[in-house]
C-alpha positions in Angstrom: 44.6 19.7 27.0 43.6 18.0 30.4 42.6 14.5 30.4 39.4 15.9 31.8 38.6 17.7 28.9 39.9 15.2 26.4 37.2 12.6 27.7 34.3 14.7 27.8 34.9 16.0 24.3 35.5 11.6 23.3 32.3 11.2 25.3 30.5 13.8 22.9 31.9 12.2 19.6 30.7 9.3 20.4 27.7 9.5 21.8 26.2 11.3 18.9 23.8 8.1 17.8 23.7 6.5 21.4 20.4 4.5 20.5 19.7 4.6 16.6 17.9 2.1 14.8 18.1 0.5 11.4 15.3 2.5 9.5 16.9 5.8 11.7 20.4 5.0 10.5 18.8 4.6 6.9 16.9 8.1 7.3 19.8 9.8 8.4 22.0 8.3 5.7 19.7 9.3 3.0 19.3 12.9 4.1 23.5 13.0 4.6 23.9 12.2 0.9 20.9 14.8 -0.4 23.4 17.6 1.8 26.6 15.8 0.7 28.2 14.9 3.7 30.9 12.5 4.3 29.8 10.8 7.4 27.4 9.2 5.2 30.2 6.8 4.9 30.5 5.7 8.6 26.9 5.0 8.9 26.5 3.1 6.0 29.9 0.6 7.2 28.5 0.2 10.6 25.1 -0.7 9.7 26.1 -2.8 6.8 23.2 -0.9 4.7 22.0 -2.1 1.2 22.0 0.2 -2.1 18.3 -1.5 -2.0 17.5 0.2 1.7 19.1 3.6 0.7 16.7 4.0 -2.2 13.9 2.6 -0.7 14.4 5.3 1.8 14.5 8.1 -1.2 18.3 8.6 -1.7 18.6 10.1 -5.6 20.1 7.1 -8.0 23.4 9.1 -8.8 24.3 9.0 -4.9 23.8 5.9 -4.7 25.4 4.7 -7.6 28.8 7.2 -6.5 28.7 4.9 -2.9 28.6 1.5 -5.5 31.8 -0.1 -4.0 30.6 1.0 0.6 26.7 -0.2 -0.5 26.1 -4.0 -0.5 
């Protein structure tokens, strides 16, 4: 692969949440753990979220409580 094409495909990845917000990382994070995804992880670890926030936002108890030892 071309370095080209390797930087616009980087550029993509990361650009994905070029301006999120607290409550928008919180949204996002609850609807990632009501569909089971994994990236749930990498929000929650950059945005230092609280198990408080999460189920605040309406993430189910059992999620939360399987993300104990990432949630402060």
């Amino acid at each position: 692969m071309g370095k080209s094409k390797k930087r616009i495909i980087h550029r993509g990845k990361n650009e994905q949440f070029s301006s999120m917000t607290r409550t928008d990382a919180v949204q996002n994070v609850v609807q990632m753990l009501n569909n089971g995804d994994k990236e749930a992880y990498s929000l929650i670890t950059l945005f230092g979220l609280s198990a408080e926030e999460v189920l605040e936002a309406g993430a189910s108890y059992e999620a939360v409580k399987g993300m104990e030892s990432l949630l402060k």
